[in-house]
C-alpha positions in Angstrom: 102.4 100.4 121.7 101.4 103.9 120.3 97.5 103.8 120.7 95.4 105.7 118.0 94.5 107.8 121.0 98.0 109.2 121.0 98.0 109.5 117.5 94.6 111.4 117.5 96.2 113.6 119.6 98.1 113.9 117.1 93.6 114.6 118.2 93.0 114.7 121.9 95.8 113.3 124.1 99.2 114.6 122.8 96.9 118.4 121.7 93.6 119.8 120.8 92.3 122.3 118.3 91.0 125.2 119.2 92.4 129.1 119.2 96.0 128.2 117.6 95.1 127.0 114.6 98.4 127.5 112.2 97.8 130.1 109.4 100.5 129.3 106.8 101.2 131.9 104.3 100.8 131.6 101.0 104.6 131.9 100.4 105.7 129.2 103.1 106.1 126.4 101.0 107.6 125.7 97.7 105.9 125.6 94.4 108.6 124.1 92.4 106.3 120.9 91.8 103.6 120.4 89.2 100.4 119.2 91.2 97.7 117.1 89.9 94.5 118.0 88.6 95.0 121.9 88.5 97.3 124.4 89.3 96.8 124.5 92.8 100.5 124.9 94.7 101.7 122.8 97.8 101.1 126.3 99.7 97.2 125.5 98.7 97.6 122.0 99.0 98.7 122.5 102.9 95.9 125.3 103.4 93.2 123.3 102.3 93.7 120.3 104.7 94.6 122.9 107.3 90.8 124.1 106.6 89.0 121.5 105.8 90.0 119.7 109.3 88.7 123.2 111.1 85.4 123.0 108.9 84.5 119.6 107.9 82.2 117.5 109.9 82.9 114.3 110.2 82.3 110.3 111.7 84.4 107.5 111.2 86.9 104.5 112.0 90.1 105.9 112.4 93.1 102.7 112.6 97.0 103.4 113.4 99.3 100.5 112.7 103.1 100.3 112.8 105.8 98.5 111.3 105.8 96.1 113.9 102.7 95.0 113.2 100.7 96.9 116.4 97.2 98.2 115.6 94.8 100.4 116.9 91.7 102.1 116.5 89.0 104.3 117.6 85.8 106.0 116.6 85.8 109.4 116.0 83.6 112.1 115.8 84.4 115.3 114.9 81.6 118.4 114.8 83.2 122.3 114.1 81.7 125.5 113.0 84.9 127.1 111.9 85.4 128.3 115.5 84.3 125.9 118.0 86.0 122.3 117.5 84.2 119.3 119.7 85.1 115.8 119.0 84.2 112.4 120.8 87.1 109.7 120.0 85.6 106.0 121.4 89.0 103.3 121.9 87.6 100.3 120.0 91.3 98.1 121.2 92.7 98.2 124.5 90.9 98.8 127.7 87.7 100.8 127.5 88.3 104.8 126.9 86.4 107.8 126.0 88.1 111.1 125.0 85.6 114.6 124.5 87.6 117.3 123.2 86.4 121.2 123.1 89.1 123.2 122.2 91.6 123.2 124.5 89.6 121.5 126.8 89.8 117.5 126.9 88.1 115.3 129.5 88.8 111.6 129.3 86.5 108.5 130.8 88.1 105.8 132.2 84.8 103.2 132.8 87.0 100.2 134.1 88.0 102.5 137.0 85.3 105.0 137.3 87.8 107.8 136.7 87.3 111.0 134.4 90.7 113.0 133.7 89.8 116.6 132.7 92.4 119.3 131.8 93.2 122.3 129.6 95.6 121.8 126.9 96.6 124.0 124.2 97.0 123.4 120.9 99.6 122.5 119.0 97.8 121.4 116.3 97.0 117.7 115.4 95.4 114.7 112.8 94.0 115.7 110.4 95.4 119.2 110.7 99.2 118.7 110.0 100.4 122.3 110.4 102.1 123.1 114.5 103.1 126.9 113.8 102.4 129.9 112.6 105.9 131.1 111.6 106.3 127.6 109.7 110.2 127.0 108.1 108.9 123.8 106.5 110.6 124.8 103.3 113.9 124.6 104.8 113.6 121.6 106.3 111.4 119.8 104.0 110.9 119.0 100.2 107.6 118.7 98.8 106.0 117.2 96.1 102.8 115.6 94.8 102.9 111.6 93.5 99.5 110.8 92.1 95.8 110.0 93.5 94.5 106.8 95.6 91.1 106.0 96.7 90.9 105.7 100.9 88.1 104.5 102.7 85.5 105.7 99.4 87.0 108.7 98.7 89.4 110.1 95.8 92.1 111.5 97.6 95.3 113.3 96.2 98.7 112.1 97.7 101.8 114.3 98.8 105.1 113.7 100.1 107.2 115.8 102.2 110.6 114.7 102.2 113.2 115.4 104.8 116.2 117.7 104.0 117.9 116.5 106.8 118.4 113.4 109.3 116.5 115.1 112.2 113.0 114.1 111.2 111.0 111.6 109.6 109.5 112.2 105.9 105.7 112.2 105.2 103.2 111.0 103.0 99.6 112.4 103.2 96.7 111.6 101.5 94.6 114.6 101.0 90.0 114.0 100.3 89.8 115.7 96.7 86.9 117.4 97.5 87.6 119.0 100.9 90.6 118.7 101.5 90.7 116.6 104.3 93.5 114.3 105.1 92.3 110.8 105.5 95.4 109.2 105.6 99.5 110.0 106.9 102.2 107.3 106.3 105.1 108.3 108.4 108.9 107.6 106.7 112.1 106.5 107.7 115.1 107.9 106.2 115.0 105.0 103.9 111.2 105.8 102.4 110.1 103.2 104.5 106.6 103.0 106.7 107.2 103.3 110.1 103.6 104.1 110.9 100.6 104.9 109.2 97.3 106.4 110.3 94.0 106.1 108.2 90.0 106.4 108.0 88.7 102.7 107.3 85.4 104.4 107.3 84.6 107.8 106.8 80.9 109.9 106.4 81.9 113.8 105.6 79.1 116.1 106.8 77.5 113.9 109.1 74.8 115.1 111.4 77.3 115.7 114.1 76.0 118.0 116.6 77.9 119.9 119.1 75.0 119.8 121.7 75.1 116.7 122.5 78.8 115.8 122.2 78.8 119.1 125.1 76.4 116.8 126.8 78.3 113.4 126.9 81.1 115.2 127.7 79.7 116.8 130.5 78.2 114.0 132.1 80.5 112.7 135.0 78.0 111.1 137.2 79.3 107.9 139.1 82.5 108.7 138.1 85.7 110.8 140.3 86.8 113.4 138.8 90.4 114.2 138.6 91.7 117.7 137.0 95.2 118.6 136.5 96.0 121.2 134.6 99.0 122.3 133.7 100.0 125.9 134.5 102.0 127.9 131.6 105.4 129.2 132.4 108.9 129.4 130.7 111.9 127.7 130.5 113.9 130.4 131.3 111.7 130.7 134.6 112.5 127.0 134.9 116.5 127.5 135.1 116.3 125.8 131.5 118.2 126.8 128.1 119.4 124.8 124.9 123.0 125.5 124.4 122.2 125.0 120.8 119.1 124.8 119.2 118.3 121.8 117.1 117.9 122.7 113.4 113.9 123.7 112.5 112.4 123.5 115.8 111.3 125.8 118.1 109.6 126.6 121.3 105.8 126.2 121.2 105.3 126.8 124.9 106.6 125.7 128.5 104.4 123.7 131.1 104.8 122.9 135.1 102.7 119.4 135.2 101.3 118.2 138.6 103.4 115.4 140.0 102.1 111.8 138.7 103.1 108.5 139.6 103.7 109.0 143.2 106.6 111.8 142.4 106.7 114.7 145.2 107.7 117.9 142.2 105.9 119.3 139.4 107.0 118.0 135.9 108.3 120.6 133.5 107.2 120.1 129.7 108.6 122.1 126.7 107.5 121.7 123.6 109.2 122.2 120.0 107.7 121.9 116.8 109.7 122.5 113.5 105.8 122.7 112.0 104.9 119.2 111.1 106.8 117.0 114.0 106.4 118.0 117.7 109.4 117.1 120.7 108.5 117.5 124.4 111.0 117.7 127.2 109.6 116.3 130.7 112.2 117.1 133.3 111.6 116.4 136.9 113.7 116.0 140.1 115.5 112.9 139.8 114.0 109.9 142.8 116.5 106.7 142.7 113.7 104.5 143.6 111.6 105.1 140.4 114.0 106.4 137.7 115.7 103.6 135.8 119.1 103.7 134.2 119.3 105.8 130.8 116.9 104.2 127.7 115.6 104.5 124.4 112.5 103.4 123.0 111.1 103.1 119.9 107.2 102.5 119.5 106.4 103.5 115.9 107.0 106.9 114.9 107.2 108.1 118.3 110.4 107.6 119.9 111.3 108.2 123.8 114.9 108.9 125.5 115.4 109.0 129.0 118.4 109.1 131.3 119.8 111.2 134.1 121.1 115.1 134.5 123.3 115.8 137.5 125.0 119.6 137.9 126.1 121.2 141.5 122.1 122.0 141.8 121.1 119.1 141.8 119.9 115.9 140.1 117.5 115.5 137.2 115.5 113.3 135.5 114.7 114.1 131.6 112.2 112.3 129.5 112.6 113.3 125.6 109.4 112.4 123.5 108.6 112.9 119.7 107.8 111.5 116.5 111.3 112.4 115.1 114.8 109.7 114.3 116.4 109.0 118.2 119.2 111.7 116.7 116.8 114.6 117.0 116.2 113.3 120.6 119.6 113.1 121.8 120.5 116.5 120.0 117.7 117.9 122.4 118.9 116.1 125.6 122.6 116.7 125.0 121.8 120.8 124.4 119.6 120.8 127.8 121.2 122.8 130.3 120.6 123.5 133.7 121.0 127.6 134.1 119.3 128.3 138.1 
């Protein structure tokens, strides 16, 4: 099951805030649709949520369901002075978890076992900021266009859809505070317009006395518990022995990773990450180990989808895990353009 911490992460697991907040220019998205309420464009439209999740503070009850009727949730809260992001995201389903965020740095608290994970990550962006690059082609690979106004979780909130131009990602529906800007809720489609997965405040309080302080506090308070880091250490794909014989339409490289080994593997794990600006795909490839590595599979567990299978060449074997919240198409695009080049 896809745990609101994931999808957070999408807030603190898979991504934080901090110095790579997206900028998108004012000419990156269409503006061939008549908004509601103004004459703000979808370029202003995407800016203000961008801002609003980098300025607003904010507490609440954030739940994640999916078409298959899993559900989780978690209580978030988020503090920010347009620089500095901190957030605290409590589990409230599943075994116990707390997740402090500081920018790029996340620390996780595992009470049942006593454990804190710590690490550096770097963003990518995340929920409620929808926006994964700087050099965005959303335009191209996405049509956008605003459907009318709901109330969610007490507040007014204006709704746009971003609909795929192609198969190789899922479509979008966000739901957008009228006020601020912030997104409070994100419906993710099928190529039919169905929900896959949606991921909304129940309960919300915008401007709430947040303080950083504190959350820096909580979050560095480790007492009683063993501390485990593992951070991962930036590289390149090239540097790797990796390439993509093709590169899969919209989506490109955000950054390359070496992972320590996990699991009771002997290698570091490489990650790359794509992003076509609103969905993100990361490639895990590690040495291949018969006694742990399964035959190929595909999962689905709401919008995010995983492929795995096996990579031989005369170097050697490989073992390549393919992750995102994109159709299983866009996955095996990725895995069959994966080449070994070392």
């Amino acid at each position: 099951m896809k745990t609101v911490l994931a999808q957070l992460a999408l807030l603190a697991c898979v991504a934080g805030a901090g110095a790579a907040w997206a900028q998108v220019p004012a000419a990156a998205v269409p503006s061939n649709t008549t908004p509601t309420g103004g004459e703000r464009s979808i370029s202003d439209w995407l800016m203000r949520m961008h801002e609003a999740s980098r300025r607003r503070t904010y507490m609440g009850t954030f739940v994640v369901s999916s078409a298959a009727g899993n559900l989780s949730s978690a209580r978030i809260w988020h503090a920010c002075d347009g620089v500095q992001q901190m957030e605290r995201v409590e589990s409230l389903t599943g075994a116990p978890r707390s997740t402090f965020r500081r920018n790029d740095h996340v620390v996780t608290f595992l009470p049942d076992s006593k454990v804190v994970h710590t690490e550096r990550r770097e963003s990518l962006g995340l929920f409620p900021s929808l926006l994964k690059s700087s050099e965005t082609t959303i335009p191209e690979f996405y049509a956008a266009q605003v459907t009318g106004s709901e109330r969610v979780a007490g507040f007014d909130a204006d709704i746009v859809q971003l609909n795929p131009r192609d198969n190789l990602r899922f479509g979008y529906r966000i739901w957008s505070e009228k006020k601020s800007g912030l997104v409070v809720k994100l419906q993710t489609l099928d190529a039919d317009g169905q929900v896959i997965e949606q991921a909304a405040f129940s309960e919300l309080q915008l401007d709430a006395p947040v303080k950083m302080d504190k959350l820096a506090q909580m979050m560095a308070n480790t007492d009683g518990y063993k501390v485990h880091r593992a951070d991962p250490v930036k590289t390149t794909a090239e540097a790797q022995g990796w390439v993509l014989k093709t590169p899969v339409a919209g989506f490109k490289s955000m950054g390359c990773y070496k992972r320590p080994p996990a699991g009771g593997g002997r290698d570091d794990t490489v990650q790359w990450i794509f992003s076509d600006g609103l969905a993100s795909v990361s490639l895990f490839v590690q040495a291949y180990d018969r006694q742990r590595h399964a035959q190929e599979l595909m999962l689905s567990m709401g919008a995010t989808q995983t492929l795995a299978r096996r990579l031989a060449d005369k170097g050697g074997d490989w073992w390549l895990t393919v992750v995102g919240e994109v159709p299983p198409q866009t996955l095996k695009a990725f895995a069959q353009s994966l080449e070994r080049r070392k």
